[in-house]
C-alpha positions in Angstrom: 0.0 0.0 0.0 1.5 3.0 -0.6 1.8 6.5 1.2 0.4 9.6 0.5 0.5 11.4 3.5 4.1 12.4 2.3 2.9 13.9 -0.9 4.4 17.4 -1.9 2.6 20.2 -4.0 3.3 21.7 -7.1 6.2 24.3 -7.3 4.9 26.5 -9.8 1.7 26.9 -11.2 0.4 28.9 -14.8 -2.4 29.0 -17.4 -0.6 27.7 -20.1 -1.6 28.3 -23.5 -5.3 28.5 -24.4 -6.9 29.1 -27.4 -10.7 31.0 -27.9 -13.5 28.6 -28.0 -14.7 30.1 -32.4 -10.5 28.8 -32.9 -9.8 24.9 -32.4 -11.9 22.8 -29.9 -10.4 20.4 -28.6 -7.0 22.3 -28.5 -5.5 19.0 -28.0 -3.0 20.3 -25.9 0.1 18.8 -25.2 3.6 19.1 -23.6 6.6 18.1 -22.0 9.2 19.0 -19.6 13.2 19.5 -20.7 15.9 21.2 -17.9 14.6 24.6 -18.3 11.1 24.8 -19.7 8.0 23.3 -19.8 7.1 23.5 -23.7 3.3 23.8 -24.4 2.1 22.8 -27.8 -1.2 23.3 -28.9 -4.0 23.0 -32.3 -4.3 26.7 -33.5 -6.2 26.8 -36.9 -6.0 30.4 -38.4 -3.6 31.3 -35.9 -5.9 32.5 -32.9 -4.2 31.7 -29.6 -4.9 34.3 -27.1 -1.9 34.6 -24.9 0.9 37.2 -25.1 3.6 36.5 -27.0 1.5 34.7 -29.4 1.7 31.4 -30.6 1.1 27.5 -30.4 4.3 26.6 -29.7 4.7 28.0 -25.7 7.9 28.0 -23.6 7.2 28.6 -19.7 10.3 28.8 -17.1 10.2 26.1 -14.9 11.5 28.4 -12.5 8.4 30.6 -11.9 5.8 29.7 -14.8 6.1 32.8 -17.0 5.9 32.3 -20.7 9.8 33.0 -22.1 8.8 32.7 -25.9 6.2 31.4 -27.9 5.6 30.6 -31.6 3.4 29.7 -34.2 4.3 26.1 -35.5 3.6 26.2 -39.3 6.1 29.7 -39.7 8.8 26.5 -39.3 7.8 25.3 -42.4 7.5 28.7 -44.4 8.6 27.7 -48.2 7.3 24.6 -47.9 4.9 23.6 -51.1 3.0 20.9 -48.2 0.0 21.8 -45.9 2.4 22.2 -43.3 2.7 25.9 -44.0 -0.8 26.3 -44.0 -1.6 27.6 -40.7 -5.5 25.6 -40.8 -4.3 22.6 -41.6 -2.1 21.5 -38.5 -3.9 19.1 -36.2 -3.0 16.5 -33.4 0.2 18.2 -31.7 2.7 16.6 -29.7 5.8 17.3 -28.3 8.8 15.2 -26.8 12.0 15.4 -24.8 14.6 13.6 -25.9 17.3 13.5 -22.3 19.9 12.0 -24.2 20.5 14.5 -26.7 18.8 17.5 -25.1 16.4 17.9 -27.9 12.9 18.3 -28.6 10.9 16.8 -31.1 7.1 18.6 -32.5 5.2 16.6 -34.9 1.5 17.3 -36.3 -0.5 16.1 -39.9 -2.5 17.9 -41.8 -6.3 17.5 -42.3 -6.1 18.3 -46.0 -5.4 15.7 -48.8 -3.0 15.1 -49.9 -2.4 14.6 -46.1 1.0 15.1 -44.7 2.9 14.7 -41.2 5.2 17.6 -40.6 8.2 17.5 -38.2 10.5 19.7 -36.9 13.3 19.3 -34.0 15.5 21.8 -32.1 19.2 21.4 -33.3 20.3 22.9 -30.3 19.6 22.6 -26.3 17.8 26.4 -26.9 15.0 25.8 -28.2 13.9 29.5 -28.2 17.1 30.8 -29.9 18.5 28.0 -31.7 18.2 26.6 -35.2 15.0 24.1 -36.0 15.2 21.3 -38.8 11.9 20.9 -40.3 10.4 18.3 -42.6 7.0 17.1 -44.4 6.6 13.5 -45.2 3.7 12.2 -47.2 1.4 10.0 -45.5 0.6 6.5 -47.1 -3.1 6.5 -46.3 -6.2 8.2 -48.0 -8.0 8.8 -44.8 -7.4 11.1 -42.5 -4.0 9.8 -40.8 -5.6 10.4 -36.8 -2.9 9.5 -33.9 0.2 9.5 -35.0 2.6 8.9 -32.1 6.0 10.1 -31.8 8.9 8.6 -29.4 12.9 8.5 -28.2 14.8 5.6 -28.0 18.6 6.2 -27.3 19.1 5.8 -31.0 16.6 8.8 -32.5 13.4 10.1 -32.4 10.9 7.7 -34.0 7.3 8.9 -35.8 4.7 6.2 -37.0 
């Protein structure tokens, strides 16, 4: 049986990112938690999260919970001939924290034919400052390609 009579509180405590109710519902909101920030990733069709800086993409101190940066995912793939630049296509967000490498890893598909998952990683343990490598793959179905799932093993980051 375990203990919780020794259970601790949170240490900081914030909003996070929202988006208006007319924008994306669900926001499928999702996040993870690297050495310095909690990073916040959200659905935001046209654009429309409320918070200040804006963005879908949120980076809140772990030290006191204020938002350090934020970002709107699809400007990573400006140039792009895909969906992914298209800022109402992106849907199903995650993010992950890959330890090993000090890295993290966004991936979300489009909800357009021809459908595509787009990717993008930090290159750098800043992921406000440093550089991002972006890609759009194809996906190999003619449906809608819901819940894709994204990973680290101690070899990469892995996407199916």
């Amino acid at each position: 049986m375990r203990d919780v009579s020794a259970q601790t509180s949170a240490t900081v405590n914030f909003e996070g990112l929202h988006t208006t109710v007319d924008c994306t519902v669900p926001p499928d909101s999702d996040g993870t938690v690297g050495p310095t920030y909690y990073v916040a990733f959200v659905n935001n069709y046209n654009n429309c999260a409320t918070q200040t800086p804006a963005g879908n993409v949120g980076f809140f101190l772990k030290s006191n919970g204020t938002l350090a940066s934020a970002f709107y995912y699809p400007n990573l793939f400006s140039g792009f001939t895909t969906g992914c630049s298209d800022p109402t296509q992106h849907s199903d967000p995650q993010v992950v924290y890959d330890s090993g490498e000090d890295r993290y890893l966004f991936s979300t598909i489009t909800v357009k034919a021809p459908y595509q998952l787009c990717l993008a990683s930090t290159l750098s343990n800043d992921p406000i400052n440093g550089p991002y490598c972006a890609a759009s793959y194809p996906t190999q179905t003619a449906n809608l390609p819901d819940y894709d799932k994204a990973g680290v093993w101690i070899d990469g980051f892995y996407v199916s």
